[in-house]
Backbone as a chain_set.jsonl record, in Angstrom:
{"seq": "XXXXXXXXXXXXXXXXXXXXXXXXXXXXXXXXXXXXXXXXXXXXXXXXXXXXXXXXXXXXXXXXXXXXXXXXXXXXXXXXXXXXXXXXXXXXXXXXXXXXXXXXXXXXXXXXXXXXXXXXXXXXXXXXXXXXXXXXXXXX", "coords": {"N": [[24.952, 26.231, 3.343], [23.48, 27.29, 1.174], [22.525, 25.052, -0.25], [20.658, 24.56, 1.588], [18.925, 26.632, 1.849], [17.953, 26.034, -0.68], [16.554, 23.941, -0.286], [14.416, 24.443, 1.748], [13.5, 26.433, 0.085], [12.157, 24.967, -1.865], [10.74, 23.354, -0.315], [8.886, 25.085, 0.218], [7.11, 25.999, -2.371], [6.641, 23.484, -3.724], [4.929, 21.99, -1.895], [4.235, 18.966, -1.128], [5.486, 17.343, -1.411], [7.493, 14.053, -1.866], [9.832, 13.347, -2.076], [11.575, 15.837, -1.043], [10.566, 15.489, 1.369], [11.55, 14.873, 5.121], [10.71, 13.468, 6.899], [8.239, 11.166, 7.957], [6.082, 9.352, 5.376], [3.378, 7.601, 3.523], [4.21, 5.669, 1.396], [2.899, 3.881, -0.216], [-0.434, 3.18, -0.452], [-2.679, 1.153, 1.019], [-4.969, 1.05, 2.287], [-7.499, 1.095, 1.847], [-7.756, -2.148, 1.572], [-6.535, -2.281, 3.794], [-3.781, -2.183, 4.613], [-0.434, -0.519, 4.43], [2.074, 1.485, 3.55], [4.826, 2.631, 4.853], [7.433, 5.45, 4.592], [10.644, 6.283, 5.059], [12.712, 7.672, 3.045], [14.208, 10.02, 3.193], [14.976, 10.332, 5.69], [17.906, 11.419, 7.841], [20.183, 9.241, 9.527], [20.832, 6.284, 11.794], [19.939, 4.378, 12.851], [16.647, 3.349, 13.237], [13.198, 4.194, 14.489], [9.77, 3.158, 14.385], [7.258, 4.233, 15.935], [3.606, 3.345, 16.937], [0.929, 5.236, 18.054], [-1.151, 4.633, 20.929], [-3.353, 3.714, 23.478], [-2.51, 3.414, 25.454], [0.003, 4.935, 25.034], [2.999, 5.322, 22.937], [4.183, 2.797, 21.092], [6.354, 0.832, 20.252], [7.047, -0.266, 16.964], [8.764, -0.423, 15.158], [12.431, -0.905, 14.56], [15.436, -0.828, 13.29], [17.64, -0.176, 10.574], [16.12, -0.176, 8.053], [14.518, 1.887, 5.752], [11.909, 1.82, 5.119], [8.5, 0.428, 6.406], [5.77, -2.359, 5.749], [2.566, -2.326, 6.718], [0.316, -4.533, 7.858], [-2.902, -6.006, 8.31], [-4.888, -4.407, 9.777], [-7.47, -3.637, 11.306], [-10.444, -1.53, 10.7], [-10.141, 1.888, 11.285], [-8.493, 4.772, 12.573], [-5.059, 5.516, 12.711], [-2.422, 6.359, 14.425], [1.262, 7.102, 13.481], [4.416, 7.886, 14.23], [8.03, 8.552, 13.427], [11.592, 7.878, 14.949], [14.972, 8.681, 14.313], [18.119, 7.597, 15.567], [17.289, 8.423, 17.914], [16.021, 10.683, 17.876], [13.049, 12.669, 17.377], [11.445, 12.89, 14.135], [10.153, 14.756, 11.744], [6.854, 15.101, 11.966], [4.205, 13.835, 12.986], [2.198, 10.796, 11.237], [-1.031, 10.213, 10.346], [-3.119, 7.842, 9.405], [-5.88, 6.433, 7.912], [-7.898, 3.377, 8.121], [-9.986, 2.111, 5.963], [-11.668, -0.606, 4.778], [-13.159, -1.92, 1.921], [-16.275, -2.408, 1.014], [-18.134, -5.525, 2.251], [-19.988, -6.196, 0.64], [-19.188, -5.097, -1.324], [-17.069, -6.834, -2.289], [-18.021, -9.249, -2.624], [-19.531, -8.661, -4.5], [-17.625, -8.155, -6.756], [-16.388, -11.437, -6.635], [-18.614, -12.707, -7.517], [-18.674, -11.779, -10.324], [-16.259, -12.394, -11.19], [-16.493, -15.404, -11.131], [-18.571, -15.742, -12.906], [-17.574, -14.928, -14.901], [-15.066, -17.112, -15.571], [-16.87, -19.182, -15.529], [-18.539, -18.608, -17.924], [-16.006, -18.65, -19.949], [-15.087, -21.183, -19.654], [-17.031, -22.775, -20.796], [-17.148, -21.334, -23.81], [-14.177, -22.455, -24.409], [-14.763, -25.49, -24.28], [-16.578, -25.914, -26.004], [-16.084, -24.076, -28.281], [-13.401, -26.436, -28.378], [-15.124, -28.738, -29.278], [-16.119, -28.02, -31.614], [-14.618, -27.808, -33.058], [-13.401, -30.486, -33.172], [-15.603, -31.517, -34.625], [-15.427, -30.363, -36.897], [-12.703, -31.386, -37.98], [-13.072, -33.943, -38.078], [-15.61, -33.909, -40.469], [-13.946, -33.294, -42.079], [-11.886, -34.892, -42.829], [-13.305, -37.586, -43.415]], "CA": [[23.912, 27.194, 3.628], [23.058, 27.783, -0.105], [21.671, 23.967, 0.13], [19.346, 24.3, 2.949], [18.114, 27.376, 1.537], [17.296, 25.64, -2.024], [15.446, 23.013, 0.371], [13.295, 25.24, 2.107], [12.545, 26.913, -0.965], [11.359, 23.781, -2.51], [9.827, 22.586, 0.03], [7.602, 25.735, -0.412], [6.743, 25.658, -3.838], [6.2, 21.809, -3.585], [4.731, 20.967, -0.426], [3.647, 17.357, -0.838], [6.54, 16.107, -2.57], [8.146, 12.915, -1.051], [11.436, 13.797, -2.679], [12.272, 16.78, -0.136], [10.173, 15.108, 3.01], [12.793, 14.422, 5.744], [10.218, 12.314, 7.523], [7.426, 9.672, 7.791], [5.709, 9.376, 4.361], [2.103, 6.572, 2.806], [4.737, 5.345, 0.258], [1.838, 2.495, -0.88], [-1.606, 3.404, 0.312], [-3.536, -0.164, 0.324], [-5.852, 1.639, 3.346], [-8.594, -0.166, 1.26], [-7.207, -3.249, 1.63], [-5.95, -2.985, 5.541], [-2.144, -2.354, 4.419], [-0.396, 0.599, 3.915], [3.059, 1.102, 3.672], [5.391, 3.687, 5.696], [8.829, 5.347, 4.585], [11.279, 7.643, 5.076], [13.794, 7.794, 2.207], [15.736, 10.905, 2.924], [15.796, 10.978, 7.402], [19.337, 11.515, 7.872], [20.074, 8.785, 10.955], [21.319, 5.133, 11.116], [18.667, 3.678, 13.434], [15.159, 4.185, 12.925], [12.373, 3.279, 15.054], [8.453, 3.275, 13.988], [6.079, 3.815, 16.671], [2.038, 3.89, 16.742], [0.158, 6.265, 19.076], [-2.091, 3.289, 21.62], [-4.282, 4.227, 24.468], [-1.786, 3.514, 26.398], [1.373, 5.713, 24.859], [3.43, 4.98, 22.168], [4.45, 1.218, 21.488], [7.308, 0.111, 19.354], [6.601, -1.36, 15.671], [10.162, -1.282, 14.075], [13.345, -0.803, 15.091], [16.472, -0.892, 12.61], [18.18, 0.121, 9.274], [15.724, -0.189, 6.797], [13.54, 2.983, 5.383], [10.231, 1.321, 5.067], [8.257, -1.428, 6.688], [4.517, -2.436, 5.511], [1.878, -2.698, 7.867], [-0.862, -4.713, 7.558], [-3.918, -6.596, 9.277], [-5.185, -3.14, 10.253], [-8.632, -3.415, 11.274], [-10.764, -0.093, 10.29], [-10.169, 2.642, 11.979], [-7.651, 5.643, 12.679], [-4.081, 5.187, 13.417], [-0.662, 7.536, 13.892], [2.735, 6.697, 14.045], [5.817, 8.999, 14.746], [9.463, 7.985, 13.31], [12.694, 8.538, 15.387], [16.181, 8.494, 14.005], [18.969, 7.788, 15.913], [16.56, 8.721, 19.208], [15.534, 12.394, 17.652], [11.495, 12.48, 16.066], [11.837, 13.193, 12.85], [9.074, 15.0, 10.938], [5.512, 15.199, 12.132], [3.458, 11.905, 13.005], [1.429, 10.597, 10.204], [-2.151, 10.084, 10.798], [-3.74, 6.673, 8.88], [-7.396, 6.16, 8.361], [-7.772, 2.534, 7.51], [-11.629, 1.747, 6.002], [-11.912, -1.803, 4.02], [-13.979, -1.929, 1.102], [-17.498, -3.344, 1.889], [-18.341, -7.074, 1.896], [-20.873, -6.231, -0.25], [-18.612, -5.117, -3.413], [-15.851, -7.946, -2.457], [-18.882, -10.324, -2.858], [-20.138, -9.049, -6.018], [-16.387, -8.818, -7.802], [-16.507, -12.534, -6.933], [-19.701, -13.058, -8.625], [-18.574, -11.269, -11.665], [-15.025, -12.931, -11.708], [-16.838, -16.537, -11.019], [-19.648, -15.792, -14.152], [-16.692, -15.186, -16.316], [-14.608, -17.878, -15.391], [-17.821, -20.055, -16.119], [-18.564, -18.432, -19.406], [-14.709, -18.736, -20.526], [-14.696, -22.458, -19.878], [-17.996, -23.14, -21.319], [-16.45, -21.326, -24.828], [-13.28, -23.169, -24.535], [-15.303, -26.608, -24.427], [-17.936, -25.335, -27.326], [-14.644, -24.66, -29.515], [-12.699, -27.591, -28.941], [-15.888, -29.777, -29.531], [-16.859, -27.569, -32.711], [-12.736, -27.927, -33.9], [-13.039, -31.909, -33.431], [-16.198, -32.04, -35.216], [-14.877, -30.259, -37.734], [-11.879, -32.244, -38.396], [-13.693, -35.12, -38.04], [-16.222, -34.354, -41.103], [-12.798, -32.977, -43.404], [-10.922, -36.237, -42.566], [-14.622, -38.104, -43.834]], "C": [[23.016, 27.399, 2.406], [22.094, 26.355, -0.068], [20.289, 23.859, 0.834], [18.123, 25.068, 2.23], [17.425, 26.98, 0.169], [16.046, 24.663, -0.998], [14.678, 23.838, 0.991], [12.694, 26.004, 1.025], [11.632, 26.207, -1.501], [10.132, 23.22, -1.659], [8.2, 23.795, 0.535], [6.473, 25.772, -1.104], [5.966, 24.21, -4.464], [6.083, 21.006, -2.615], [4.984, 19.668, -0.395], [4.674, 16.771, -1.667], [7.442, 15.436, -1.474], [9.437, 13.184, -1.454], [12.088, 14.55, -1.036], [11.897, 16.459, 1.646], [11.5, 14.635, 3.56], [12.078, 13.552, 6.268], [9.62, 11.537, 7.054], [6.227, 9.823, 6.581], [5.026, 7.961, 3.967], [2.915, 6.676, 1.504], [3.832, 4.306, -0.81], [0.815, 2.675, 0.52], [-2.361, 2.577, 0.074], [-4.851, 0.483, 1.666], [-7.291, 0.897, 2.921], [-9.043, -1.379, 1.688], [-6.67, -4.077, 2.947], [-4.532, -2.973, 5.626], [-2.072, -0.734, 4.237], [1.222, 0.281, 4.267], [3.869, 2.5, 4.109], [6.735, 3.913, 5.042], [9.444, 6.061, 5.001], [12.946, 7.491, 4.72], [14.771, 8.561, 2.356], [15.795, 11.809, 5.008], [17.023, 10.636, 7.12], [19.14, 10.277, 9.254], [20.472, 7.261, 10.323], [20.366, 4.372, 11.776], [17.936, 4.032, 13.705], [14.346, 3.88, 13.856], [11.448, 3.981, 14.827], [7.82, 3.152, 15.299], [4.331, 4.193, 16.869], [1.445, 4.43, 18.121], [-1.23, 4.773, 19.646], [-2.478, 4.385, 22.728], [-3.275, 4.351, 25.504], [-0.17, 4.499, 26.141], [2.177, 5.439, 23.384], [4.097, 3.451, 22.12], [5.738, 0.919, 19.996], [7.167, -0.705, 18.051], [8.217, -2.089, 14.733], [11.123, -0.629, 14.547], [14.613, -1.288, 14.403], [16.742, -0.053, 12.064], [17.157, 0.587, 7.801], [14.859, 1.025, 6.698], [12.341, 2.568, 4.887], [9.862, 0.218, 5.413], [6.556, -0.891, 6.406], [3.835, -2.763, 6.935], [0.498, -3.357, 7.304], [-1.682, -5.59, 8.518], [-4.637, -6.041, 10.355], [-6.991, -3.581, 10.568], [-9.716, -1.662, 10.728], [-11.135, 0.609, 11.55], [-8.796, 3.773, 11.727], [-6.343, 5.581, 13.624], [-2.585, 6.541, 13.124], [0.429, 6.651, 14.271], [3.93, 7.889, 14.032], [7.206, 7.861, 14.71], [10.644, 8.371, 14.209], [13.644, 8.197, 14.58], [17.532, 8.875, 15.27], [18.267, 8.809, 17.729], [15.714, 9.919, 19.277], [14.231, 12.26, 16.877], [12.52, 13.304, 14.654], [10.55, 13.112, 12.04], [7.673, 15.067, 11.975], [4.929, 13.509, 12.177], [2.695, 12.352, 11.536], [-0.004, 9.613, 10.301], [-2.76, 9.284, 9.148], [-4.731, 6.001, 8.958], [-7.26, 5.054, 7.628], [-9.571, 1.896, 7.428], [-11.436, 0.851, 4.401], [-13.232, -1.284, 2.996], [-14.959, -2.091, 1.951], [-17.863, -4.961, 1.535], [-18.676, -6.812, 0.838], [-20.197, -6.15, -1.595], [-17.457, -6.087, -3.463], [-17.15, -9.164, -3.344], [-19.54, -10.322, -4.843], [-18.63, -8.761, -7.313], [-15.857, -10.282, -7.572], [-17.578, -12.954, -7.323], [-19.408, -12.851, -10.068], [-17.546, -12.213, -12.066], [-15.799, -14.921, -11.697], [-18.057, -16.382, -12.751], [-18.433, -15.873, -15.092], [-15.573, -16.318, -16.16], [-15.4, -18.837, -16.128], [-18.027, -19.679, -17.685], [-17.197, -18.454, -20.376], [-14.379, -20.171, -20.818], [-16.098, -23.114, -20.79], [-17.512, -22.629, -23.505], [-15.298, -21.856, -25.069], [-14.184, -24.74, -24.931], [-15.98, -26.695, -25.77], [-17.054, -25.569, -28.772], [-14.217, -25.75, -29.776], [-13.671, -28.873, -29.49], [-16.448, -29.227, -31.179], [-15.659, -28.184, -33.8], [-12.941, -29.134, -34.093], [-14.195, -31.785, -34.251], [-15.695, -31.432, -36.844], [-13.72, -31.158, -38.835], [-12.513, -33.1, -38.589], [-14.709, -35.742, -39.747], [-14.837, -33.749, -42.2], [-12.095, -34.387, -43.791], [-11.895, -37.405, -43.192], [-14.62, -37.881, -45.302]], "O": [[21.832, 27.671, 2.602], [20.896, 26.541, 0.145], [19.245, 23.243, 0.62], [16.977, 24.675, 2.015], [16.377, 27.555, -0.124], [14.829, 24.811, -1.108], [13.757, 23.904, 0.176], [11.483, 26.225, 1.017], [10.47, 26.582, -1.662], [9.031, 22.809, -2.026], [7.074, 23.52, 0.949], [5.297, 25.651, -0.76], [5.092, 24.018, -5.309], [6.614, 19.932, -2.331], [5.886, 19.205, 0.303], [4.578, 15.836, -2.462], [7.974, 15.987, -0.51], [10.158, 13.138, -0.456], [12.794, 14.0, -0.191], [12.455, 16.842, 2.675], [12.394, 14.141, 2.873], [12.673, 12.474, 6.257], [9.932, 11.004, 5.989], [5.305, 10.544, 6.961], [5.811, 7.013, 3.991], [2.596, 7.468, 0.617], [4.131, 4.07, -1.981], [0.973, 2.496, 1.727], [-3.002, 2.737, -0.964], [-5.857, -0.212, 1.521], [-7.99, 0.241, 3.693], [-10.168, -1.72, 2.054], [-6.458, -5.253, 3.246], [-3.967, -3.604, 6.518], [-2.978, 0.071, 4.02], [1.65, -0.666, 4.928], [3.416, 3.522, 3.595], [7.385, 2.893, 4.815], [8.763, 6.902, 5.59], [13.935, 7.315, 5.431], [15.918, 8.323, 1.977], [16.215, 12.87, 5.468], [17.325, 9.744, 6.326], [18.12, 10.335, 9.941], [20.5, 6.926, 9.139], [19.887, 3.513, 11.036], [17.946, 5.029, 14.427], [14.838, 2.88, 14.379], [11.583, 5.204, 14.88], [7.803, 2.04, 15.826], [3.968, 5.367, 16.927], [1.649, 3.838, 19.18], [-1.969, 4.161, 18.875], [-2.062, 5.539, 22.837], [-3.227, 5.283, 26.307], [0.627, 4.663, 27.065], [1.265, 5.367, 22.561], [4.514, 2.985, 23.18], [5.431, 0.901, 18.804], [7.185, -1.928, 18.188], [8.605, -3.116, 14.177], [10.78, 0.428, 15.076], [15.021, -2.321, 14.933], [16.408, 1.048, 12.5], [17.395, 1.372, 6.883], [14.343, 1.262, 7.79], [11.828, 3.307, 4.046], [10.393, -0.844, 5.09], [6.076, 0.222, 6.621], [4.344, -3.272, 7.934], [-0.243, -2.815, 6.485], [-1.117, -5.913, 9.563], [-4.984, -6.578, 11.407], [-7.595, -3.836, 9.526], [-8.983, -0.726, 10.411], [-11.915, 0.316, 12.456], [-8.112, 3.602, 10.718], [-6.369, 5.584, 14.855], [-2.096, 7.188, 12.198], [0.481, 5.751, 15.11], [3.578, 8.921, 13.46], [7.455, 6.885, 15.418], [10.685, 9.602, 14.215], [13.309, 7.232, 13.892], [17.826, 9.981, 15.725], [18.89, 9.648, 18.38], [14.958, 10.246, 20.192], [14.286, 11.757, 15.755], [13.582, 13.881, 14.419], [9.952, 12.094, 11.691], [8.096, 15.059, 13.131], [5.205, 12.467, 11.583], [2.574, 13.426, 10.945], [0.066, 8.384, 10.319], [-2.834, 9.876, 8.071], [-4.836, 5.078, 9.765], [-6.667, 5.178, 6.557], [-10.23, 1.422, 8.354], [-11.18, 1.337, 3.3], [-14.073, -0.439, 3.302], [-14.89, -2.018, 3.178], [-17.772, -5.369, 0.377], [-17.926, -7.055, -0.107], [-20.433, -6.789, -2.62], [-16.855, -6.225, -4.528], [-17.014, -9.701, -4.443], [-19.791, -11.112, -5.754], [-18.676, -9.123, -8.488], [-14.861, -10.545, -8.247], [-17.373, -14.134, -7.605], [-19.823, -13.624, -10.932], [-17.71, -12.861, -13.1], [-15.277, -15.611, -12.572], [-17.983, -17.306, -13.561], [-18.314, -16.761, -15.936], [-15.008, -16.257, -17.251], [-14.96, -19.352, -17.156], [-17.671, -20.461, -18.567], [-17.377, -18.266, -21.578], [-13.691, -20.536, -21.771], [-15.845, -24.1, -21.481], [-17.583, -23.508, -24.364], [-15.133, -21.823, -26.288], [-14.139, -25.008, -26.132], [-15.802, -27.66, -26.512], [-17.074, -26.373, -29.703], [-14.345, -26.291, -30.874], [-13.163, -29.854, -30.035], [-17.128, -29.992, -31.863], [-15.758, -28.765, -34.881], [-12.754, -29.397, -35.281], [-13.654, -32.111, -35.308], [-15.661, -32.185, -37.818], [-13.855, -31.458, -40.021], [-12.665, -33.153, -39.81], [-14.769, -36.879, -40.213], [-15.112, -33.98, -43.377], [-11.855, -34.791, -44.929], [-11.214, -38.363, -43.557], [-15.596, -38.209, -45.978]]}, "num_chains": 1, "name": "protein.A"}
């Protein structure tokens, strides 16, 4: 009893802490990227199952043992899922807005990373041709 009551205190004091969550928890937020990653470290239960909220109802994503599975190849948009344990929800769904960079800045951090690539090999070449001439007039 003394237990419970330290956990509800805590989980007062320190809402957002993943520590005391019993449920479904954005352990790795790649939402950027089209990934994100789901856990739930401290549901009590031996079989878990992940499912996402569809037009049509809830649909089945995972179904075992393990306390986290990644998701990815998300298109952009807004997604929930709701954990069970052992057949009982557990926690509150968890609502996942997934919005990709824009072409536009993928395109220009491969411009940038391609200029310096080019200017890295262009000073590598410059050197080793400055180094041989060097040697070349010591050895002379």
């Amino acid at each position: 009893m003394l237990f419970r009551a330290i956990i509800i205190l805590a989980a007062i004091l320190v809402p957002n802490s993943s520590a005391i969550a019993a449920g479904l928890t954005i352990a790795d937020d790649g939402t950027n990227a089209g990934y994100v990653t789901l856990a739930w470290p401290d549901a009590a239960g031996n079989t878990f199952e992940l499912k996402e909220k569809t037009s049509q109802g809830w649909r089945t994503l995972y179904t075992g043992g393990d306390r986290a599975t990644t998701l990815s190849g998300r298109p952009d948009g807004t997604y929930e899922f709701q954990l069970t344990a052992d057949g009982a929800s557990v926690g509150a769904p968890v609502v996942v807005t997934v919005e990709h960079h824009p072409l536009a800045r993928a395109w220009a951090f491969f411009a940038i990373g391609a200029a310096m690539f080019i200017a890295l090999t262009v000073l590598l070449i410059k050197g080793g041709r400055d180094v041989d001439a060097h040697e070349n007039q010591t050895a002379a």
